[in-house]
Structures are given as structure tokens and as C-alpha cells.
N, C-alpha and C positions, 0 to 999 in steps of 0.2 A: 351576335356581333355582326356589325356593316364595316362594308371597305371604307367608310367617313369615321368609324371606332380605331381600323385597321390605321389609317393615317395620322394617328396622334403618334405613333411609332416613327416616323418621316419614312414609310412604305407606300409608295403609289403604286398600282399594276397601271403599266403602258396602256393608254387609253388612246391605239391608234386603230387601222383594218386590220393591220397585218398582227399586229397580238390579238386583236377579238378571232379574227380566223384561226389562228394558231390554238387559242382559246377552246372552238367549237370545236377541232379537228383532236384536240384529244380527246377534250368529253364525248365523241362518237365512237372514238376507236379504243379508250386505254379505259382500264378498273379508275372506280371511284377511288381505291387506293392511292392508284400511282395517279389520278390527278389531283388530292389533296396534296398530297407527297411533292409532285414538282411545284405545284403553289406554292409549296411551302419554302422550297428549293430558294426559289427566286427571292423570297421575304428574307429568307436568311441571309442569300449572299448579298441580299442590297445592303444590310445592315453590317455584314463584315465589310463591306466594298465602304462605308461609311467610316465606319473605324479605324482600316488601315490607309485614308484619306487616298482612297484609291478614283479614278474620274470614268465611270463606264457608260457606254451605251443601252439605256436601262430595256430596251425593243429587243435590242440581241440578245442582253441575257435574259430575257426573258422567252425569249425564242430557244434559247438552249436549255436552259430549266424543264420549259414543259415538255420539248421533245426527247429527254436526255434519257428515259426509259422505256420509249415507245419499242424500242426490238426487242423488249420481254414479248413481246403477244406473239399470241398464236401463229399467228402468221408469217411468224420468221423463224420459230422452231427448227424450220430444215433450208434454213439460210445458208448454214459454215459458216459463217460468221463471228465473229462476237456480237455482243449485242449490242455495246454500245457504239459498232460500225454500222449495225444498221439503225439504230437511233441515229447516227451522225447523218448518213446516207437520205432518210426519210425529210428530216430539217434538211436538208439542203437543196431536195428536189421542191421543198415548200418553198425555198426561198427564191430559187431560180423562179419560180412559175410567178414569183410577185415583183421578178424583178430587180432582186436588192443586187448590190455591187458584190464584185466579185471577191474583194477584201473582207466584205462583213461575213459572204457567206462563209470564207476558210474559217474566221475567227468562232461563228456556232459550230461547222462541223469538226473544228480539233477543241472546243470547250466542249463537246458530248462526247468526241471520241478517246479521251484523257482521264474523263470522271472518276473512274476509276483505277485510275495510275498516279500514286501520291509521290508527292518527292521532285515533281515535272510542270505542273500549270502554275502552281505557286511567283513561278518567273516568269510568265507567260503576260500576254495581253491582259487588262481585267478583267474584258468578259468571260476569259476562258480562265484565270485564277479565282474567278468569284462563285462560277459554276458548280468546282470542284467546292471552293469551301462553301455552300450551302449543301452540297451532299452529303459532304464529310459531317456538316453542324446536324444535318438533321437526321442521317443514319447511325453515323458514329459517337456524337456530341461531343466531336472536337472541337474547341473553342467554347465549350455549353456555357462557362462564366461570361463567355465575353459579352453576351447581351442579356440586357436586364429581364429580371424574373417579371417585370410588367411587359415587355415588348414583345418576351417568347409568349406566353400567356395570352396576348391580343393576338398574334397571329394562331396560335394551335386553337382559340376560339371560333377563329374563321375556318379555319382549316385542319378540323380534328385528325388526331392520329391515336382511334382506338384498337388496342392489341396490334400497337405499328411494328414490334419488333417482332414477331412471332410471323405475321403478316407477309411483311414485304422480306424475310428469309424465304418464305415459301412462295413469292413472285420470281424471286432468284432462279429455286430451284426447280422450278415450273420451267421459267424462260431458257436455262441453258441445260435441262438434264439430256433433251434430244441432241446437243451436242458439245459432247465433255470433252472435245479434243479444242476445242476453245478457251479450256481454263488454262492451258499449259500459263506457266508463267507469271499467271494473276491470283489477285485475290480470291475469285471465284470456285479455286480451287477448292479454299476452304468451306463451300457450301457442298458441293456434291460432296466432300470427305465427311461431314455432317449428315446429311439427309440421304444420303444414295448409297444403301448398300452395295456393296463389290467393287464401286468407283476405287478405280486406281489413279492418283495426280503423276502427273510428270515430274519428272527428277530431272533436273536440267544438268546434274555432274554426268547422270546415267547416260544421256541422249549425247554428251560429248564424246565420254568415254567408249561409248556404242557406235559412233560414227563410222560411217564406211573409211575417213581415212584412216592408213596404213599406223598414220604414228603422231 
């Protein structure tokens, strides 16, 4: 499969510097996983961003796509962080050093920093509602009907996802097990409660009820 097969889908990848360097700067630093996986990110949300006749900047979100799991790595293990603050953080210093406006940067760093908070980008800008839903398309397969069994098909040809679910649970639990005080509140939660034995999640009734004030 070529990205001229990939295009009968109406999927272009931004063919500017700033997506080719964004391009080379993950295939240097992230797994063959997670760069199939944000490719794939970007193919899906263009094709929801198509269907809810939504108008995006297809450079941004594609800038958010491939950066949006870069703070799984190793290298941010002992961040404190979440990770998709320091994915959001990383795309932002990219974008500063290339110059982009200061509007487009907020728009990638709160589209990666959101990714993972459903219920909230949906109403957001496109870039950052389109983000989310190719995450959600291609981790969860939310929306899985909404694009056709030839369009997913031409894109996971370009960009396989073998043993993707098995996989990227265990990039999860890699990326935040050094620090579990990050899942309070999130989804994330339910990976260390999964793979991490003795992992205890946060109760957020508990943490009220437990609070220093009096009453």
C-alpha cells in the first residue's frame, strides 16, 4: 500500500517542512508502535473531521496526532507529569522553534493535552475535537462504523496495527507505571488497576472526605 493508494480515501499527509520534521522527529525518538498508531491517529481524525463537515488545519492536526504520545518514553518516566502534558509540552517546543503562531500552538498543545479526557474536545476547535476522535477511532473504535470497511482497510494497510490492543495497553503501562500519582482522575487509572499489581487508584469521594478541612 502507497500514500497515492492511501489517497483514493480523500487522506493526504501534510506535505509541508514542518510535518516532514515532525515526521522524522518521531521516527527517531518513539516505537514503531506508537508511530504507526499516531499515523493512523491523523487518517482517522481527517475522515471524522470529513464527516462531521468539520474545516481543520490539516499541519496542526497532524502535528498533534504524531506528538500526542510522545511522553510515553522513557524519558519522561520521572517527569510527574501526565503524559499527555508532556506530549503536549514536547509539540509545543517543536512548534515554538519553527515559529508557528501562538494561536496554532495552544490549539496542538490543548488537542494532546485533552486526548485523553472525553466529554470536553468534542466542543473544542477542530484540531483539538479531531485529535481526540482519531484516538478514541483507533484505540477504542468509537465511531468504528462511521468509516467505511475500504477506507479503514487502506489506511491499517499503510499503517498496520499487529497485536495493537495487547501492545499499546502495555506502552500505557510502561509510560505511567513510574508514576501512578498521575492517573488520579483519569482513565489511566484503569491500566495500572489492570497490569500493576498493589496499584491502588484514587477515590476522589475519599480525598474529599479525607481533606484537612474541618467540615
Amino acid at each position: 500500500m502507497t500514500t497515492e493508494a492511501l489517497e483514493q480515501t480523500g487522506v493526504r499527509f501534510p506535505d509541508t517542512a514542518l510535518a516532514r520534521e515532525a515526521t522524522e522527529l518521531v521516527r527517531d525518538t518513539a516505537t514503531e508502535l506508537i508511530y504507526h498508531h499516531s499515523r493512523r491517529v491523523y487518517c482517522f481524525g481527517s475522515l471524522q473531521g470529513r464527516r462531521r463537515d468539520l474545516s481543520f488545519d490539516p499541519e496542526l492536526l497532524y502535528v498533534a496526532a504524531m506528538f500526542h504520545d510522545l511522553g510515553l518514553g522513557e524519558r519522561f518516566h520521572d517527569s510527574g507529569r501526565r503524559f499527555e502534558v508532556d506530549s503536549a509540552d514536547e509539540a509545543r517546543r517543536f512548534l515554538h522553534a519553527h515559529g508557528v503562531p501562538e494561536d496554532s500552538v495552544r490549539r496542538v498543545w490543548t488537542a494532546i493535552a485533552l486526548h485523553t479526557t472525553p466529554g470536553i474536545p468534542e466542543h473544542m476547535e477542530p484540531e483539538v475535537a479531531l485529535t481526540t476522535a482519531g484516538v478514541e477511532y483507533d484505540v477504542l473504535g468509537i465511531g468504528y462504523r462511521d468509516i467505511s470497511d475500504a477506507d479503514r482497510a487502506a489506511i491499517v494497510a499503510l499503517h498496520p496495527r499487529p497485536d495493537f490492543k495487547r501492545r499499546i495497553l502495555a506502552a500505557f503501562t510502561e509510560g505511567i507505571r513510574p508514576k501512578p500519582e498521575t492517573t488520579f482522575g483519569n482513565v489511566k487509572a484503569d491500566v495500572l488497576a489492570a497490569y500493576v499489581p498493589g496499584f491502588e487508584r484514587g477515590d476522589f469521594v475519599t480525598t474529599i472526605l479525607d481533606s484537612p478541612w474541618p467540615e
